[in-house]
C-alpha positions as CSV (number, residue, x, y, z in Angstrom):
1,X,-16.8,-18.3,0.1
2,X,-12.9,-18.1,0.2
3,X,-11.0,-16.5,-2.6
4,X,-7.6,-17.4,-3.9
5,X,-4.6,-15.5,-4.3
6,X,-4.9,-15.6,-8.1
7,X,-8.8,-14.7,-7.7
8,X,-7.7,-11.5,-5.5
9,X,-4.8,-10.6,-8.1
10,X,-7.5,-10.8,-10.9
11,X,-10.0,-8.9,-8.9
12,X,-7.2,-6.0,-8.4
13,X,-5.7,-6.1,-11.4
14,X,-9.1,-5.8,-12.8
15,X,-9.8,-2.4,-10.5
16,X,-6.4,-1.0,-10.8
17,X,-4.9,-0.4,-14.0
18,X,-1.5,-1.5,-15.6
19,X,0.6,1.0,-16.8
20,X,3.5,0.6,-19.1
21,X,7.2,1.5,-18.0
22,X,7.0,4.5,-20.6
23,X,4.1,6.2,-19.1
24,X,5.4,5.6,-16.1
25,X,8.1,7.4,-17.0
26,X,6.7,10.3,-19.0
27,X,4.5,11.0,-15.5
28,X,7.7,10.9,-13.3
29,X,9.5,13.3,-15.3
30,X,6.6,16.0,-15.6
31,X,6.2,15.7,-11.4
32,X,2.5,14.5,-11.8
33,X,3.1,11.4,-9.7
34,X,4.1,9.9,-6.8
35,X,5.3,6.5,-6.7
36,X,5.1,3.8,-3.9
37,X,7.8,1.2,-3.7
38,X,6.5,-1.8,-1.9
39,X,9.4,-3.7,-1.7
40,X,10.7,-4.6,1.9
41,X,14.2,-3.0,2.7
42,X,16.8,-5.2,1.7
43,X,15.3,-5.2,-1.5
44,X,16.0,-1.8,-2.0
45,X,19.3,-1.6,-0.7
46,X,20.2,-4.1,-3.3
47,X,18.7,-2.4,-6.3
48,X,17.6,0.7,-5.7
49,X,14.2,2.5,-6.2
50,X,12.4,5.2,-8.6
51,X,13.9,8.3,-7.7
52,X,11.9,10.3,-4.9
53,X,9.6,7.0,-4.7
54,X,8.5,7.0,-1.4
55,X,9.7,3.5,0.5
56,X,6.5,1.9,1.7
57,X,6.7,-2.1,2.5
58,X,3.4,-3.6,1.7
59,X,3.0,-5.0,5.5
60,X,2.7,-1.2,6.4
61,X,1.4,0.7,3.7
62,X,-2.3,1.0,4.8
63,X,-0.6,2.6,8.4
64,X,1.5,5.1,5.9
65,X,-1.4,6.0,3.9
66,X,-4.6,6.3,5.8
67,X,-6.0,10.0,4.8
68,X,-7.3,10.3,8.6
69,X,-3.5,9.2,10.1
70,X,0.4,11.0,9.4
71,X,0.9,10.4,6.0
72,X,3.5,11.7,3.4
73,X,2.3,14.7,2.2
74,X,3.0,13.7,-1.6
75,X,0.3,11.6,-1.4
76,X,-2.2,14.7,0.0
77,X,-1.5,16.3,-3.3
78,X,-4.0,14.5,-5.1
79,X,-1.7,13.2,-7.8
80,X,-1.5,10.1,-9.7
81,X,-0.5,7.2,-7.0
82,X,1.4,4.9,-9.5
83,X,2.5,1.7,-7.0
84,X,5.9,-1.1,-8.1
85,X,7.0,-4.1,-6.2
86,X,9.6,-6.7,-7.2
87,X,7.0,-8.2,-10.3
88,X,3.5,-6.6,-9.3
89,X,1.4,-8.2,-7.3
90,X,2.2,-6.7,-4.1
91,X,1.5,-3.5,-6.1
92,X,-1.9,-4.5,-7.4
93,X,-3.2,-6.0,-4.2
94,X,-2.1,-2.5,-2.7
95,X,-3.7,-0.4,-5.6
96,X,-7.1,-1.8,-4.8
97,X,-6.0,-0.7,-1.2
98,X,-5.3,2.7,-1.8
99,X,-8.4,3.0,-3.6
100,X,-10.4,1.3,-0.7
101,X,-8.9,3.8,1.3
102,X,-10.3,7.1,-1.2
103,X,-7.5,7.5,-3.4
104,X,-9.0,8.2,-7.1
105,X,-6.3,7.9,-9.4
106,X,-4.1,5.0,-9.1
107,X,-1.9,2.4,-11.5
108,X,0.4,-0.3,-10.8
109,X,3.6,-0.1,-13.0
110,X,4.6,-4.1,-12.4
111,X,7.9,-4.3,-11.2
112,X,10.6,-2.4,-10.6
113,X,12.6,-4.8,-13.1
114,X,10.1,-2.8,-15.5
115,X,10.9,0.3,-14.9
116,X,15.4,-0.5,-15.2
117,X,14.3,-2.3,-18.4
118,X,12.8,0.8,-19.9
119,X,16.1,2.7,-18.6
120,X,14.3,4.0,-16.1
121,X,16.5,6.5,-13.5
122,X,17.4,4.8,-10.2
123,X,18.4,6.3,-7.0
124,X,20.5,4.0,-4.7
125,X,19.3,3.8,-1.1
C-alpha cells in the first residue's frame, strides 16, 4: 500500500530522534559529533552552515555515506551523526537513512534556522 509524505515523516521522525538546538550545541563543542547539512548549495552560500558540518545535499547523501563506498572519515569515527536541513524533514527522512545504512547513533536537529536561533556558531561558505 502507498505511503504519504507525512506518513514517511512520522515513520522517521518516530525512528530518529529530535534533538534540541542546545544539545546540539553542547555535542558540537565537546567534538562528539559530526553534523550533516542537507541543504543543496545555494542554500548554504546564502546562510551558512554549522561549523565543520560536512555539506551533504540529500539527493546524494546515501552515495557520500555508504560504509562499503569513499566516505568522510568523520563519519568512520563512530560518533553521534546529528543531521539539519532548511526545517527538518530532509534531515529526518535521511536519519532513518543513515540508520538503514548501519549507523547507530543518530538525531535530527530540525533546521538550521534552529541552530542561529539558539546562537549557534556559523561558518560562511
Amino acid at each position: 500500500m502507498p505511503s504519504t509524505v507525512k506518513q514517511m515523516l512520522a515513520a522517521a521522525e518516530a525512528e530518529v530522534p529530535r534533538i534540541a538546538a542546545a544539545e546540539a550545541k553542547a555535542l558540537h563543542a565537546a567534538g562528539n559529533a559530526v553534523f550533516i547539512d542537507l541543504r543543496e548549495p545555494p542554500e548554504l552560500t546564502a546562510s551558512g552552515k554549522v561549523p565543520g558540518a560536512l555539506a551533504i545535499p540529500r539527493g546524494l547523501l546515501e552515495f557520500r555515506t555508504d560504509p562499503e563506498g569513499a566516505r568522510d572519515a568523520a563519519l568512520a569515527s563512530g560518533k553521534t551523526v546529528i543531521t539539519y536541513c532548511a526545517s527538518g524533514g530532509r534531515a529526518a527522512l535521511a536519519g532513518q537513512t543513515l540508520k538503514a545504512l548501519g549507523y547507530a547513533d543518530v538525531r535530527n536537529l530540525g533546521g538550521f534556522k534552529d541552530w542561529v536561533a539558539a546562537g549557534g556558531a556559523v561558518e560562511k561558505v
